[in-house]
C-alpha positions, 0 to 999 in steps of 0.5 A: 540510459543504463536499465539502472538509471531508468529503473530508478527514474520511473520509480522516483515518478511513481514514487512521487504520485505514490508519495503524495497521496500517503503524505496526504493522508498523514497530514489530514491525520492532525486535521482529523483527530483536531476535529474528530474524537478517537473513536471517529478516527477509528470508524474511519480506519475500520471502513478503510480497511474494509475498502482496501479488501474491496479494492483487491476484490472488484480488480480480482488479479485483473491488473497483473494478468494485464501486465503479463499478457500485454508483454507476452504477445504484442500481435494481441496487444489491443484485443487485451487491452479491450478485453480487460476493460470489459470484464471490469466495468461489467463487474463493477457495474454488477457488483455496485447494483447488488450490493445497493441493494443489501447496503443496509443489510450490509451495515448490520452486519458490519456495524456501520452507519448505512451512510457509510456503506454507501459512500464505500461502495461508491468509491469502489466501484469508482476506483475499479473502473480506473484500475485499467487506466492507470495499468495502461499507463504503466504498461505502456511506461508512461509514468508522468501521465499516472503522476499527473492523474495521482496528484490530481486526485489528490489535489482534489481529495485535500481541497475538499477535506479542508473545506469540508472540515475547516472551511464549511463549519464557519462558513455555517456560522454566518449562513443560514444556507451554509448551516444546512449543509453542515451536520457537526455530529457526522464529521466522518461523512465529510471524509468519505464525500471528500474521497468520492468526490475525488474519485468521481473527478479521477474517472472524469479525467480518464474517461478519453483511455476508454475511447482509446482502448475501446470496449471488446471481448474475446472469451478465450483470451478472457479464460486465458488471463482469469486463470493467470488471475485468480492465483493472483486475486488469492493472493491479494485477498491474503495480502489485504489481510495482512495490510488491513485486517488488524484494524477490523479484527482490533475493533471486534476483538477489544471491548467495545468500550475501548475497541474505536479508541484503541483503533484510532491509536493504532492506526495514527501511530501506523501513520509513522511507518508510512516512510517504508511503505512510500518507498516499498510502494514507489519501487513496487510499481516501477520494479513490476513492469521492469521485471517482465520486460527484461525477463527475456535478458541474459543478465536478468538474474543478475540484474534482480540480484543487484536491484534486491540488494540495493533495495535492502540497502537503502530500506535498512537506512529508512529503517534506522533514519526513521527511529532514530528520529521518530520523536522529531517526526511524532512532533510534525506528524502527530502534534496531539500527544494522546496518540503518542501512547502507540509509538512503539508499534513504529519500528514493529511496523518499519521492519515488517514493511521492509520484509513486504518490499524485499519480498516483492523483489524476491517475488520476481521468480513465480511472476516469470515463470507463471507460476502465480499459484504459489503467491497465492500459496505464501500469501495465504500462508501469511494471512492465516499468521496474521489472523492467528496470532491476531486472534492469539495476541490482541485479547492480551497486548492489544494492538502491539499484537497486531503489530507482532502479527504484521512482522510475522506474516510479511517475515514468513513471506519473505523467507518463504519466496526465497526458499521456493524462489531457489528452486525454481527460478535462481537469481545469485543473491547476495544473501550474506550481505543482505542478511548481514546489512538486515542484522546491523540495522536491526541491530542499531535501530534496537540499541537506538530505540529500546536500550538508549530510549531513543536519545537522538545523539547516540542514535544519530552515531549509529545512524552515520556508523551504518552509513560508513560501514555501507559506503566501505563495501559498496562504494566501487559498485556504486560509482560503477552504476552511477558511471553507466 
């Protein structure tokens, strides 16, 4: 099998388990704002902001540096693996006993509901003690094992969202016993226990991978990945604050009397994107593993050449597919017409997570090369676009500010590793054609969106117009991969 054809094999498995948790989360969005007011969807996206930061924190690059070190030298394989598990599950242990302790503390300060704090906590830290499982599986390219483990954990999480919001409230109404488990006035609650729950079942089913790698520790080997993480723990602290904080910063810089509502809007209506996220998502974890096995090949460079460009290829169609028909997909995925007032945040937030994957690709070189201080350098640089222009824009535009925000910080990212990219590891990309398939697309999406008020037909020309126009300049190199 061509390494083409096995990339985009275990990028449709990953896609799939990445897939359904996002398709999950955007069908309990109608099921969410049925049952909750705005500003209950919008303490709810708050808190999972935060949780998205929290997650970035307890795996502290952890997760990366397995990746590098796995395939670096197989003779210390095990001692790694067991290495890494120790170091996260003492952490994770020490950080869910201290902050336990400070949980109503915490709540002050972050203005929430102690109730609330302590569901976040506990999904953390259930969360980042199985980080390294589903890094094993990966590592170890084993796609199907993770599929499964995703689908179940989602499986579970959706059952228990339904019967925690549809099911037990009428259940309450002929059931004295039933009543007392069910509190109307604290729906959001639900929602956590649903997802903690979820994640307790996920820890149950992979608890046989710590018997497996086993508990063990080697202090040098230890000092040797912290280094290689930290630079990465930067960065990821950075990239959650692109990915989340405009939700958090939404909430305190608004008036409090419209900040929940206002982040309820936006963060439904963000929901609409989740088509460049999926597919940015899926690619990432198949593209990572993939980038440090053949790093040694002579081709290599060619290979990530090609693989970008198809990349911005087929994220230029999802780009152009998804607002030419948004006001079909605004029907099915947002049936309450109050939230359709943040829809033109949609092609803000597609073209920025388009810059996000293109980045990922062109991320290959300081991955490589170990040269992981200078994500954390483009990552930082983009978080503190994001924080300004925040601060800058919402008090005027409100959440389009954020969404402006979000484009310029994964924008910048983009150039950014392209530029310090051709320095230090150059991989012949094929930059006219990127930029110019970027520019049509961009282009058509605009003429589609903005000048024809999203008129189905006309975007749909546009639509096959882009499709032609790909097909005339690829079709040869198409068939040549399809051939191999």
């Amino acid at each position: 099998m061509s390494v083409f054809k096995k990339l985009f094999k275990q990028t449709f498995i990953y896609g799939l388990a990445t897939v359904l948790p996002r398709v999950m989360a955007v069908i309990l969005v109608p099921l969410y704002t049925s049952v909750m007011l705005p500003e209950e969807y919008g303490i709810y996206s708050t808190l999972m902001a935060y949780l998205i930061l929290g997650n970035v924190l307890l795996s502290y690059g952890m997760e990366t540096a397995f990746f590098r070190f796995v395939t670096k030298d197989s003779s210390n394989q095990n001692i790694v693996q067991s290495t890494t598990l120790t170091s996260l599950t003492v952490s994770t242990f020490i950080f869910l006993g201290i902050t336990m302790l400070f949980r109503n503390q915490i709540a002050v300060i972050a203005d929430f509901n102690p109730e609330y704090v302590t569901y976040g906590l506990l999904i953390l830290a259930l969360d980042a003690l199985v980080v390294l499982p589903f890094v094993w599986f990966r590592v170890n390219e084993r796609p199907l094992h993770y599929a499964v483990v995703k689908i179940f954990n989602v499986v579970i999480n959706l059952a228990f969202n339904l019967f925690f919001l549809l099911m037990l409230p009428k259940l309450a109404e002929n059931s004295t016993y039933w009543s007392s488990l069910w509190f109307p006035e604290n729906k959001v609650a639900y929602v956590f226990l649903a997802n903690l729950i979820a994640s307790g079942v996920t820890l149950l089913v992979l608890l046989p991978l710590y018997v497996k790698i086993g508990f063990g520790f080697s202090k040098t080997i230890w000092k040797q990945m912290m280094k290689y993480a930290i630079p990465v723990l930067i960065a990821g602290i950075a990239f959650s604050i692109n990915e989340a904080f405009d939700r958090i910063l939404l909430k305190y810089l608004l008036p409090k009397n419209v900040a929940e509502v206002e982040v309820g809007l936006y963060s439904a209506c963000y929901k609409l994107g989740m088509f460049m996220t999926l597919f940015v998502m899926a690619f990432r974890l198949g593209i990572e593993p993939f980038f440090f096995n053949h790093s040694g090949h002579a081709n290599a460079k060619n290979t990530y050449a090609t693989i970008t460009k198809y990349f911005t290829l087929c994220g230029c169609l999802i780009l152009l597919g998804v607002i030419v028909y948004i006001d079909l997909f605004k029907h099915i995925l947002i049936p309450n017409s109050q939230y359709w007032e943040a829809i033109k945040i949609v092609p803000i937030i597609l073209l920025a997570n388009l810059f996000l994957g293109i980045y990922h690709n062109l991320s290959v070189w300081y991955k490589v090369t170990d040269r992981t201080k200078y994500g954390a350098y483009i990552s930082v640089f983009a978080a503190a676009v994001t924080l300004v222009l925040n601060f800058v824009l919402i008090p005027y535009i409100g959440y389009i500010g954020s969404a402006f925000a979000t484009l310029a910080a994964y924008g910048s990212m983009m150039v950014l590793s392209y530029l310090y990219g051709r320095k230090y590891y150059n991989v012949p990309y094929e930059v006219k054609k990127i930029v110019g398939y970027l520019v049509l697309a961009i282009g058509f999406s605009a003429i589609s969106f903005y000048l024809f008020d999203r008129n189905i037909w006309i975007g749909s020309a546009l639509l096959l117009l882009f499709i032609a126009i790909l097909f005339y300049f690829e079709k040869n190199e198409f068939l040549k991969i399809i051939k191999k």
